[in-house]
N, C-alpha and C positions, 0 to 999 in steps of 0.2 A: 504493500500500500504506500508503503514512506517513497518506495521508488518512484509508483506511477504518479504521485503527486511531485516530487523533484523535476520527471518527467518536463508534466502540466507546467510546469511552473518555470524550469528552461526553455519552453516553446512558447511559453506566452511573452517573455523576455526578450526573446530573440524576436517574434514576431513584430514586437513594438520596437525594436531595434531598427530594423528593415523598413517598416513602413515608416520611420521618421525619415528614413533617409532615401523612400521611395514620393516623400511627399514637403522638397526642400522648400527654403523661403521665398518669398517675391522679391525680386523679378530673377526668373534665371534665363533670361532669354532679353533682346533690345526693346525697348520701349515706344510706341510709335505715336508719334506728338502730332496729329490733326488741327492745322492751321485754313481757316474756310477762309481766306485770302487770299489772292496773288504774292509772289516773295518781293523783299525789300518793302512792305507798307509796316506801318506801326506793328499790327497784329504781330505778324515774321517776325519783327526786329524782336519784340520782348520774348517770344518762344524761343527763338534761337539763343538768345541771351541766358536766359533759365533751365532751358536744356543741357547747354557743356556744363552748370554747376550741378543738377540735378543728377544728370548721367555720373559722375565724380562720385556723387553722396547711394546713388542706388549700385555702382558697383556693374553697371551694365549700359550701353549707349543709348542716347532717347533721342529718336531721329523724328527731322520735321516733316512733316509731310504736307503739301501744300492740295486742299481741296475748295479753290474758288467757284466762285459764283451764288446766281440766287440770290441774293442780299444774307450769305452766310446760311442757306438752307440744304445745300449742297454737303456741305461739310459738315454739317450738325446731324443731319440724316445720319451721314455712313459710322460718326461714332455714334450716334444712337441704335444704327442694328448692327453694332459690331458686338463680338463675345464679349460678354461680364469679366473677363479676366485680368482688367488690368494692364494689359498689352496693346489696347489702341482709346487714350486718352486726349483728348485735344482743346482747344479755348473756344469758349464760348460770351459772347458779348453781348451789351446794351441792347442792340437787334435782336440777336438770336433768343434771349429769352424776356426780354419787356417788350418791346415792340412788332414783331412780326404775330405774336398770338394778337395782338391787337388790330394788324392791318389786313392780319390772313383771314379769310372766311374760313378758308381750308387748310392746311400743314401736314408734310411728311412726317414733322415730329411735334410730341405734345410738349412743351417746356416743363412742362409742369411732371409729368410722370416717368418720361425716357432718358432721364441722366441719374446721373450720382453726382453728388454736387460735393467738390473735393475743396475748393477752397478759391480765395481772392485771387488773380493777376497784378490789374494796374488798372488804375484810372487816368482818363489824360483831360486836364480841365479845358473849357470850354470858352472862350473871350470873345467880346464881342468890336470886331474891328471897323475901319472907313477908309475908304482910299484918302489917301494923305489929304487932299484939298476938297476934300468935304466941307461945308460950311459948321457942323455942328465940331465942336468943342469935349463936348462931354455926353453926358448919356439923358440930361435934361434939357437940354436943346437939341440932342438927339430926336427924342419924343416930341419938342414942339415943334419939331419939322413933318415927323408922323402926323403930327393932330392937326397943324393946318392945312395939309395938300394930302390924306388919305389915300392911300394907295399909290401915292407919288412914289417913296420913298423904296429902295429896290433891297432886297440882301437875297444874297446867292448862297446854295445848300448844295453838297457833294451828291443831290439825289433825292429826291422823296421815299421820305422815311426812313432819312439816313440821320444820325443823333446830333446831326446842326438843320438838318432841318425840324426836328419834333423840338429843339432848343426852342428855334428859332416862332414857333406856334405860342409856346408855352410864356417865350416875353410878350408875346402880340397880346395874349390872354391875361394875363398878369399885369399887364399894362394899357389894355383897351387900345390898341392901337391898330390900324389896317395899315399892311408892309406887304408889297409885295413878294412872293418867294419865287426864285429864278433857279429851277432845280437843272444841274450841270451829271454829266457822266463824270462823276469822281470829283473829290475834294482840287486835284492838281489843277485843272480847266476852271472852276468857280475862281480858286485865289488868284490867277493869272487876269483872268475879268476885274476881279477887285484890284489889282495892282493896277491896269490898264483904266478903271474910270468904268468900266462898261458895268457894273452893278455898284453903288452907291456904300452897303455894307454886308459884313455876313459873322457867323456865329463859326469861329475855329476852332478846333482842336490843335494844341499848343505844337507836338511831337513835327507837325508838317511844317508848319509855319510859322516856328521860335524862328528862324534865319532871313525870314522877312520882316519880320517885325523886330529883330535888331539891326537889319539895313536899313529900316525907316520907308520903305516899299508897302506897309500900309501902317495905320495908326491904330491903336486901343483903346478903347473909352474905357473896359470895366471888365471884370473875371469875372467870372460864375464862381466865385468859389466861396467856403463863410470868412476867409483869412485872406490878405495880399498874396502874392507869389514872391517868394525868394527870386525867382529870375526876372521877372518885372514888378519891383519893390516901388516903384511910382505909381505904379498902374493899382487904382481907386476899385474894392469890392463892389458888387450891386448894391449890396445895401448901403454902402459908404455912397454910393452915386445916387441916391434916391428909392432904387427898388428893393426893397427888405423880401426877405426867402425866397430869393429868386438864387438857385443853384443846378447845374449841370456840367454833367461829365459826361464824355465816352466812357467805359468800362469795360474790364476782361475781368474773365473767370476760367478756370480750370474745371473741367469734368469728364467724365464717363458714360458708357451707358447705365443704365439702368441695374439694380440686382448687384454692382459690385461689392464684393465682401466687404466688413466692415476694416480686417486687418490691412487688403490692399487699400480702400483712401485714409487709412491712418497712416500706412509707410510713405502716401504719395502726397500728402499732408503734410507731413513729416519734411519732408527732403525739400518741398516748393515753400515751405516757411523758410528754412531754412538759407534756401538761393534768395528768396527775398531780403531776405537780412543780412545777406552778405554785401559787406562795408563798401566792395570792388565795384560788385553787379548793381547794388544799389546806386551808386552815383552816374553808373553809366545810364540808366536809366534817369534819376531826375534832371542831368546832363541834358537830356533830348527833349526835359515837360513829361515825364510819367512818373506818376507818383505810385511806387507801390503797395501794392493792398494784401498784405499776409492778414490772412481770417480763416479758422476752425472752418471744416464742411457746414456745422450748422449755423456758421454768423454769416458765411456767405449764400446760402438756402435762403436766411431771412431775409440778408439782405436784396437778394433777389426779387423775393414775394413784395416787397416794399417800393422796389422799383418798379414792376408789373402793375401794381395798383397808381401809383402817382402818372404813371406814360397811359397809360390805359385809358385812362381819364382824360388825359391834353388830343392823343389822337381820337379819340370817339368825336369830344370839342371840336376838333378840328375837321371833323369827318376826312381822315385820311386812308382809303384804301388803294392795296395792293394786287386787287386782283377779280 
């Protein structure tokens, strides 16, 4: 009897032995980083950025993979029905999960049920600029140029229902004012019109357009942000210019699909706080206007659901659809 239990008791040993080491840790294989942009835009720059430290910290390579188009539905699908395992993760933004449920009658993916929500990216603040000889000054003769000549007043948006164009809804609303929107194929075409005079102002995102707006190629009246900007320390808050809780950002997030274990977005939690908070990667990124956003799976869930209710609201306003 002593045997057959000695037995039992070497095979149950050994068997736990084996299957530990038939069932190792994540990731044992490359990591595939789903960017729903073209390369070299914002998007690219901060993946690829987080990627070489990520890959370092998981011990295995995380390679980017570029899936444009769609207004980012392309790329949010394929990691949305990709396997739960952890091996194909990619960014997801201000579109992909606040605005497209709002502009979409219909969607490849649900925002709401087909991810795993792993944690923050970056945010890139939002300013509201004029071509240099503009007559307004600031952001209250701004608006008294809006209120006298209604519809006069022009600003240019990378796109309808791209996040300087739903900005751009949200001061008109906040501010009662009628502005024209002159929506362009891509943020590059809009700013090149606002440098050239052909659209009067527009709502930027900082990452494209810090190097024009330190050539003096267009002017800033006010951030969207609650603080000034360390890189433009003159440049006056909304609320410092007259408009109080008026704030916007483009935003990224990091996710998966749907069903991923709890231990893979805590390793992959883990490691993207971590590249976030690195001293190096950090400043190359505020370097270019992005601020980044290290946040727990669940503060950036919330934070999500919070953004989907505030855009949700300005595009219904704004009657803005896609389709």
């Amino acid at each position: 009897m002593k045997r057959n239990t000695l037995r039992i008791l070497a095979a149950a040993l050994l068997a736990t032995t084996f299957g530990a080491q038939a069932q190792p840790g994540f990731p044992t294989q490359p990591v595939k980083w789903v960017v729903p942009y073209a390369p070299g835009g914002t998007t690219d720059v901060i993946a690829r950025q987080l990627a070489i430290r990520m890959g370092q910290d998981l011990g295995q390579p995380v390679i980017v993979d570029n899936k444009p188009g769609a207004a980012s539905i392309i790329g949010a699908t394929f990691i949305a029905r990709s396997a739960p395992d952890g091996y194909t993760v990619g960014t997801a933004d201000s579109g992909t999960l606040a605005f497209n449920p709002a502009m979409y009658s219909s969607l490849s993916y649900n925002a709401d049920k087909d991810f795993s929500f792993i944690g923050g990216l970056g945010r890139m603040p939002l300013v509201l600029a004029v071509h240099p000889a503009f007559p307004a000054k600031n952001v209250q003769e701004f608006l008294a140029l809006a209120r006298k000549t209604p519809g006069a007043v022009s600003s240019g948006s990378s796109g309808p229902g791209s996040p300087l164009h739903v900005a751009l809804e949200l001061f008109k609303q906040r501010t009662q004012t009628d502005i024209l929107h002159v929506a362009y194929k891509g943020s590059a075409p809009a700013i090149q019109d606002l440098m050239a005079g052909q659209v009067n102002a527009m709502f930027v995102d900082l990452p494209p357009s810090l190097s024009m707006i330190k050539a003096g190629k267009v002017r800033v009246l006010a951030v969207a942000t609650p603080q000034r900007l360390a890189i433009l320390p003159d440049v006056p808050t909304m609320a410092e210019a007259g408009v109080p809780g008026f704030e916007a950002y483009a935003w990224q997030g990091f996710v998966g699909p749907a069903k991923l274990s709890p231990t893979v977005i805590e390793r992959l939690n883990k490691d993207l706080v971590a590249a976030l908070r690195n001293p190096e990667t950090r400043a190359k990124l505020e370097e270019i206007g992005i601020q980044p956003m290290p946040m727990t799976p669940q503060q950036f869930a919330d934070f999500t659901r919070s953004e989907q209710k505030l855009w949700s609201g300005v595009i219904k306003a704004a009657n803005i659809k896609l389709d």
